[in-house]
C-alpha positions in Angstrom: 2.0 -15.4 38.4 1.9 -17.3 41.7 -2.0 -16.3 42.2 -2.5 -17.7 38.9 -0.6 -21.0 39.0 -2.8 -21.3 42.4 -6.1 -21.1 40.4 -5.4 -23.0 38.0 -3.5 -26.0 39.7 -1.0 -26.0 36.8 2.5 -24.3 36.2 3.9 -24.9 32.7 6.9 -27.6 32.5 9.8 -25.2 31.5 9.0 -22.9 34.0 9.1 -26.0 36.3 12.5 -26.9 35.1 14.1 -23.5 36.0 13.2 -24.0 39.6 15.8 -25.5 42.4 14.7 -27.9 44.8 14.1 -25.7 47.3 11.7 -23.6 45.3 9.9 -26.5 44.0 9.3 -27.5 47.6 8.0 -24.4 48.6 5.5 -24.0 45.3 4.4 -27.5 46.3 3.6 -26.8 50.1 1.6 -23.5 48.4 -0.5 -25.5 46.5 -1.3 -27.9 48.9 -2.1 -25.1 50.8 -4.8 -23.9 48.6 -5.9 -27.6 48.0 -6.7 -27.7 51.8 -8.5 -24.0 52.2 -10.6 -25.4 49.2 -11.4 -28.4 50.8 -12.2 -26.8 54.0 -14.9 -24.5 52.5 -16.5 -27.0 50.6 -16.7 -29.2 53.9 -18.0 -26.0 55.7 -20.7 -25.9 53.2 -21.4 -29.9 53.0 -21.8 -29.4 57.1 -24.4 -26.7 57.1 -26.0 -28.4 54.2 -26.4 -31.5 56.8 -27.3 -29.5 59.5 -30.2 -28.1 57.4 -31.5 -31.8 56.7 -31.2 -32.7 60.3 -33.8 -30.1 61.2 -36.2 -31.9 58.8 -37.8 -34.6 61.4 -39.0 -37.0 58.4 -36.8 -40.0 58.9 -36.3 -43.3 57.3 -36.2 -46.9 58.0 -34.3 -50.2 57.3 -36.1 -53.0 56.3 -34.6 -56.0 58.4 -33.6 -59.6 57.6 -34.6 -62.5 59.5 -31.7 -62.6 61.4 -32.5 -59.1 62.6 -29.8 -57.1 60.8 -30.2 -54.7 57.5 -31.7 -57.0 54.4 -28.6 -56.3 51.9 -29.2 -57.6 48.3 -26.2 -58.5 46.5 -26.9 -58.0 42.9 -25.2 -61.4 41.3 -25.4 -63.3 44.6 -28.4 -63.9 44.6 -30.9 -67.3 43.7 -31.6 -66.9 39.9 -29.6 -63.0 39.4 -27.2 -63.3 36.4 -23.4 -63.1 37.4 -22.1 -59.4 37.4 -19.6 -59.7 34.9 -22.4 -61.1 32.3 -24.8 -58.4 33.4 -21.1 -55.7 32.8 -20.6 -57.8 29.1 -24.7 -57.3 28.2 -24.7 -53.7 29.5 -21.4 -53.6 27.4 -23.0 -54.8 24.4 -25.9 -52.9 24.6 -24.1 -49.5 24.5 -21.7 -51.0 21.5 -24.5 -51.8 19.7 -27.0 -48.3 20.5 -23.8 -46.5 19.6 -23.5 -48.1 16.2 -27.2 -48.1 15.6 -27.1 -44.0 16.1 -23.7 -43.8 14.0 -25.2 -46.1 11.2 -28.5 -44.2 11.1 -26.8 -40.8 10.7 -24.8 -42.5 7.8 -27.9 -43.4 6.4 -29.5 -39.6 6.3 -26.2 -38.8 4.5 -26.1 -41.3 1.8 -29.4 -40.9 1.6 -29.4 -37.4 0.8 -26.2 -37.4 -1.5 -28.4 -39.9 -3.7 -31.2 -37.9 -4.0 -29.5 -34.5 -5.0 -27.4 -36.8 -7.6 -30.5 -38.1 -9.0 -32.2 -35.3 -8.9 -29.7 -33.4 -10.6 -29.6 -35.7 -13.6 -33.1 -35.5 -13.6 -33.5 -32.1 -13.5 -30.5 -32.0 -16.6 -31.8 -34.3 -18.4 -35.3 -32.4 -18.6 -34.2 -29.4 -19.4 -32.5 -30.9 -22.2 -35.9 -32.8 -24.0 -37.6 -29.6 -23.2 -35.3 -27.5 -25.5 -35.2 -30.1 -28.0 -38.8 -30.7 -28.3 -39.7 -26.9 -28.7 -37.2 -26.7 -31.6 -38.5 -29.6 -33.5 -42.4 -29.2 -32.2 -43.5 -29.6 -36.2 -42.1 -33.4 -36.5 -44.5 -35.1 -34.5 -42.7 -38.7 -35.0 -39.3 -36.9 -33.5 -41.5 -35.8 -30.5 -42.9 -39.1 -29.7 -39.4 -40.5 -30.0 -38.0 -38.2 -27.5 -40.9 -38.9 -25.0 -40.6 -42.3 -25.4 -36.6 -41.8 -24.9 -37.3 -39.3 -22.1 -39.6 -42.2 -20.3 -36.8 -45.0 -20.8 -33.9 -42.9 -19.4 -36.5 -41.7 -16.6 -37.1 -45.1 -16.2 -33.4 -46.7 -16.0 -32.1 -43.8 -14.0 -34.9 -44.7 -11.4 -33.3 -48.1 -11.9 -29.7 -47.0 -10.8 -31.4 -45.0 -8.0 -32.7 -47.7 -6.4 -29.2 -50.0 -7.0 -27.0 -47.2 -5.7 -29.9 -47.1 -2.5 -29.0 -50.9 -2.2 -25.6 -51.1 -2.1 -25.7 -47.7 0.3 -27.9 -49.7 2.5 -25.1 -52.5 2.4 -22.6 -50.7 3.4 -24.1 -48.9 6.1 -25.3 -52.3 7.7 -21.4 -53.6 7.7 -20.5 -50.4 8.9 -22.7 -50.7 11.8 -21.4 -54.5 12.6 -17.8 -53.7 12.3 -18.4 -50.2 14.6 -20.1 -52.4 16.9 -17.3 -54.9 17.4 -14.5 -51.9 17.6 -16.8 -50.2 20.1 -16.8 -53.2 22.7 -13.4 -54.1 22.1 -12.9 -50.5 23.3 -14.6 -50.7 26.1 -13.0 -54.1 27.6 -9.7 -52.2 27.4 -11.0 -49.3 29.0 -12.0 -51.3 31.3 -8.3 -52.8 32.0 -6.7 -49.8 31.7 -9.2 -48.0 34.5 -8.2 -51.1 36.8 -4.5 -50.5 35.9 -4.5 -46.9 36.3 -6.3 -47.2 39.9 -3.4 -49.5 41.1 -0.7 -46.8 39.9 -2.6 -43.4 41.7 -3.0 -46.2 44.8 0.7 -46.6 45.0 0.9 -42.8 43.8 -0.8 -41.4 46.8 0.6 -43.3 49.2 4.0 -41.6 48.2 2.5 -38.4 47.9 0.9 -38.6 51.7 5.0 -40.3 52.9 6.5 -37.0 51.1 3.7 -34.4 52.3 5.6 -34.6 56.2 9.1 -33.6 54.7 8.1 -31.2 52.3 6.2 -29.0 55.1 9.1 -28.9 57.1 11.5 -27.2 54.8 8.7 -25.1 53.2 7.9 -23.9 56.9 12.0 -23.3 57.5 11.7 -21.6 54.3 9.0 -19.4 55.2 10.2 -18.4 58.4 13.5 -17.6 56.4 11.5 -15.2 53.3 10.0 -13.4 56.9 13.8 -12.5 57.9 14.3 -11.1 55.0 11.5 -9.1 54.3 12.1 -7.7 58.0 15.7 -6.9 57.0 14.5 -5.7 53.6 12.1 -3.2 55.8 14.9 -2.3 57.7 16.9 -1.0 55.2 14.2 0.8 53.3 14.3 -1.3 50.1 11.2 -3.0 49.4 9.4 -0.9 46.8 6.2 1.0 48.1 3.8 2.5 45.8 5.3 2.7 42.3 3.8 6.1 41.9 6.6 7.5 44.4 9.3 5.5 42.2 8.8 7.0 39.0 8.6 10.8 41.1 11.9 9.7 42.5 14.4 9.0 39.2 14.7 12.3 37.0 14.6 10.6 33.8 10.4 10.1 34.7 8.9 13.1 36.7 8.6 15.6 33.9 7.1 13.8 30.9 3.8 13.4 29.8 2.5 9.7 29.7 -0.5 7.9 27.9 -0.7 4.4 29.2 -2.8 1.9 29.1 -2.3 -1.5 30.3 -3.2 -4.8 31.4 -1.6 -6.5 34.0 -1.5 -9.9 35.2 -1.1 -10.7 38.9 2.3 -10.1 39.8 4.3 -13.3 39.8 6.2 -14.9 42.7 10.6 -15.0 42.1 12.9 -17.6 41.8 16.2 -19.0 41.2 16.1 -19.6 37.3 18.9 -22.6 36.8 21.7 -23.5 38.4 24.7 -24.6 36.1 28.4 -26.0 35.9 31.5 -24.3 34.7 30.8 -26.0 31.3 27.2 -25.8 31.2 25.6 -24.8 27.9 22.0 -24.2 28.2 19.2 -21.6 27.7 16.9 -20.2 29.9 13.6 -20.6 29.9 10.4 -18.2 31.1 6.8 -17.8 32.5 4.2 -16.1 30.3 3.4 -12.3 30.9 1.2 -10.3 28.9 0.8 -6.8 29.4 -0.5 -4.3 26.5 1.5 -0.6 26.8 1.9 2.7 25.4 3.7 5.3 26.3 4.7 8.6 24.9 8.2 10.3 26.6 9.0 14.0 25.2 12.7 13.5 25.4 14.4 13.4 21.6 15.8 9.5 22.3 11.9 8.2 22.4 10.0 10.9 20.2 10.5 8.9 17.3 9.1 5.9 18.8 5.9 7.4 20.0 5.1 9.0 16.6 4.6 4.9 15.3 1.5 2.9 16.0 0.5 1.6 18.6 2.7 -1.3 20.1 1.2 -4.2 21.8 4.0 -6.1 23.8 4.0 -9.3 23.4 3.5 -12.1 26.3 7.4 -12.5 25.7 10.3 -11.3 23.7 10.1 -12.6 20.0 13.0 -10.8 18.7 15.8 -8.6 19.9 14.2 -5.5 18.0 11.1 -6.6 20.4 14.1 -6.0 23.2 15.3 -3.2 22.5 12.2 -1.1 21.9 11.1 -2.6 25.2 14.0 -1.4 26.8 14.3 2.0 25.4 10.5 2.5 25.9 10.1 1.6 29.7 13.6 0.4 31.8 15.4 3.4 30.5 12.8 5.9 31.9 13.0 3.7 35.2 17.2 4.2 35.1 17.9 0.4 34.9 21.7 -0.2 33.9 22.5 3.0 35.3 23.8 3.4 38.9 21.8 4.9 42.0 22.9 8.5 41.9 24.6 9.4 38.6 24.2 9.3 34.9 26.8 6.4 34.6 26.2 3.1 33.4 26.3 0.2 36.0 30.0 -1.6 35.8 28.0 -4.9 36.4 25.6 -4.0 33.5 26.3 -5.7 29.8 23.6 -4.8 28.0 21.9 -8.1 25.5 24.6 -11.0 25.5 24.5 -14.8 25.6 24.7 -17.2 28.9 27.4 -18.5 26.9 29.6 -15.0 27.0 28.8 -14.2 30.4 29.9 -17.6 31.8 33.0 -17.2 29.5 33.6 -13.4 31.0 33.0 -15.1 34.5 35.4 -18.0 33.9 38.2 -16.6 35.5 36.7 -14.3 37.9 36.6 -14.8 42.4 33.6 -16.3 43.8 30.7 -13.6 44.0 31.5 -11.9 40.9 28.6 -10.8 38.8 27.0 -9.2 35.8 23.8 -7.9 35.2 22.5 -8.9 30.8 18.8 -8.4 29.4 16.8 -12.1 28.8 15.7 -13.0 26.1 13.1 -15.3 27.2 11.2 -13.3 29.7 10.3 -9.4 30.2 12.9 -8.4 32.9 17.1 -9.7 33.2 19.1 -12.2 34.2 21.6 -12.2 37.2 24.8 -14.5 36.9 27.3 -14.7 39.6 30.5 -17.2 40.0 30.2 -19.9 42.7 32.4 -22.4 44.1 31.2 -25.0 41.9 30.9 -23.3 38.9 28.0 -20.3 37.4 24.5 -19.5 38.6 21.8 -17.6 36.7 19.1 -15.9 38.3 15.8 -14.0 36.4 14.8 -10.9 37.3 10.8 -9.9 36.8 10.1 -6.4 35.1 7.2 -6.9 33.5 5.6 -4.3 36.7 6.7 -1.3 38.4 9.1 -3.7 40.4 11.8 -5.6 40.2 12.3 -9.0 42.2 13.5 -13.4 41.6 11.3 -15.2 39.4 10.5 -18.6 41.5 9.7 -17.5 45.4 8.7 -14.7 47.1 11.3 -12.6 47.7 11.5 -8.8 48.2 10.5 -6.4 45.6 12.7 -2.9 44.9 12.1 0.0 43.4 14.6 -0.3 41.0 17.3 -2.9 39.6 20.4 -0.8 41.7 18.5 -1.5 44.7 18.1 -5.1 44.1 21.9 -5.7 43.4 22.7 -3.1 47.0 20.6 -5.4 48.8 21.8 -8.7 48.0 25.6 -7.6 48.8 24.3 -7.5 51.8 21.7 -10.5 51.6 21.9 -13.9 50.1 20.0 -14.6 47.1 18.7 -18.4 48.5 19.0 -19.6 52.2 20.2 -22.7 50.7 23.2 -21.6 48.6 24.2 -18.1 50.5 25.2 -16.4 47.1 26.1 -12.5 48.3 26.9 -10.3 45.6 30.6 -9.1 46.0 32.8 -7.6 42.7 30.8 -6.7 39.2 32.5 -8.1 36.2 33.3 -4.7 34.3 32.3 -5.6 30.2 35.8 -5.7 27.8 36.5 -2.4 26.5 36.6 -3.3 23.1 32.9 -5.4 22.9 30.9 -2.9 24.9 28.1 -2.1 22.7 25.1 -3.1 25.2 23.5 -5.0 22.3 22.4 -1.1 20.7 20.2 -0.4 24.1 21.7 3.0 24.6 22.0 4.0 20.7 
């Protein structure tokens, strides 16, 4: 996700939200980054374009003013030019009025046409009709000569209303025209205010930008040289996640089944800390986008029935807890998340699909560093609250890939969701809060029903 927030210059305003201030700095001083390396490439192509027309010896020159310097002509300034702001109001009016002119002339081909199908239509009726009429009394010569004549007189009024109803299209399109006119050069004067408004505001705008650049590199360089510790320490201890081929060879619920896959994957996306709440906080998280198109087919009788239904096609993000579920039972539990490292035994810290609400209330009265593991519902992967000092912080965790790591910054990526929770008893989650993993918070005996992820 971070490569694409980089191409695009643009990260959506919830994901935003869910970001700290430590995060935001460092997603800031990455995309000034870029900004720069693009900038730098198109100056080394603006400077080997120069050097090419410097090679060309054809040169110019000034013409000079009596006084010896460059003639300048001031367009407004000078004896017998019109001032510029009645030169801006006639170019003004001129574009007001060509606009209207093109407007009112396309107005006219529409009317015009609507009146000739009209008229034609009636024409076209009301011929048909003396024709059948006249063949079924052809022997009464008077009646005939009556319906010609009648024929000639409605032919000749309904030419009459065609011409009226061509008048009064005529008038409308010519007020039409005056009235667009005006509105057009009243729009234009405020566009004009507004541009001269708006260019004070990014003035004042970029000079804060430029006092705020300084500050923001230094913690987003104390934060980089911070994510290099840890990846060393991460190395150290053998849990970053390789190649995921060796994962799924590794857990025994994956290395014997037969597997049709295809998918498409966007660039992984940088971690993060997803929001950071008090003891009586009472919100929802909120998620990225991921898309990612999947099938799978697993032998074992808990999937079979699964993979004998069509096709599915996940979603960029969970819809519905059925949605959950099937995502869960079709790809974490081959990949052993919610069980622990070396045994068939569901993770203590593991609760299955429950609210923020009821883990904050199960972590009301637990120490500090107490934690529980419980599926999102807003994003493809979990969500990791622990108890703090000050009150509850929830963390997402990315599975949409054959990883698992924060959603926010870079941060390590494991193999699996055991070794993520191993590493950070060990390791704080952020530099800036020092959040180490210590007890789980075991799920009440008599609620533990994993939201039907095991059924």
């Amino acid at each position: 996700m971070m490569q694409q927030i980089l191409q695009d210059m643009y990260i959506e305003p919830d994901l935003l939200a869910e970001l700290n201030e430590e995060q935001k700095q460092i997603l800031f001083y990455k995309i000034r980054e870029e900004q720069v390396l693009r900038w730098n490439k198109r100056e080394g192509r603006d400077t080997s374009q120069a050097l090419n027309k410097k090679s060309d010896r054809r040169g110019i020159q000034w013409l000079l003013g009596s006084d010896g310097e460059v003639w300048v002509w001031v367009m407004g300034e000078a004896p017998g030019d019109k001032p510029f702001e009645d030169i801006v109001e006639e170019l003004m009016e001129e574009r007001a009025r060509k606009q209207a002119q093109r407007e009112a002339q396309e107005l006219r081909r529409v009317k015009e046409a609507e009146i000739e199908k009209k008229f034609r239509d009636a024409m076209a009726k009301e011929k048909a009709r003396f024709v059948a009429e006249k063949w079924k009394e052809e022997t009464d010569d008077r009646k005939a000569a009556k319906q010609e004549e009648e024929e000639d007189r409605i032919r000749e009024e309904l030419k009459k209303y065609e011409e009226e109803e061509r008048q009064r299209g005529e008038e409308e399109i010519r007020q039409t025209e005056e009235r667009r006119a005006k509105e057009l050069y009243i729009s234009l004067k405020q566009e004009e205010k507004r541009s001269e408004r708006d260019d004070k505001e990014w003035q004042e705008q970029l000079r804060r930008s430029k006092a705020a650049d300084e500050e923001m590199k230094c913690k987003a360089r104390w934060a980089r040289d911070e994510y290099k510790r840890q990846s060393l320490r991460a190395i150290e201890k053998g849990l970053v996640a390789g190649l995921s081929g060796l994962f799924h060879k590794a857990h025994p619920n994956g290395s014997g089944h037969n597997r049709r896959r295809g998918a498409v994957i966007e660039h992984p996306t940088p971690p993060a800390e997803a929001s950071h709440s008090p003891v009586t906080s009472t919100g929802q998280l909120t998620s990225g986008h991921y898309r990612r198109r999947q099938h799978r087919r697993y032998s074992n009788p808990v999937t079979q029935s699964l993979t004998e239904c069509p096709v599915w096609i996940r979603p960029p993000r969970p819809n519905s807890q059925e949605s959950i579920i099937r995502w869960f039972k079709e790809e974490q539990r081959p990949r052993r998340a919610g069980y622990e490292r070396s045994s068939n035994t569901i993770a203590p810290w593991f609760h299955g699909i429950i609210s923020r609400q009821e883990s904050e209330a199960l972590l009301t009265n637990a120490a500090e560093g107490c934690f529980l593991v419980r599926v999102s519902e807003r994003i493809w992967g979990y969500t990791l609250s622990c108890r703090t000092t000050f009150g509850f912080k929830h963390f997402l965790i990315d599975a949409s890939g054959d990883y698992y790591s924060f959603l926010g910054v870079d941060q390590n990526r494991h193999a699996t969701l055991a070794d993520l929770i191993d590493f950070h008893k060990e390791e704080a989650i952020t530099t800036s809060g020092g959040e180490l993993l210590q007890d789980p918070c075991r799920p009440k005996s008599s609620t533990t029903g994993y939201g039907g992820l095991f059924m």
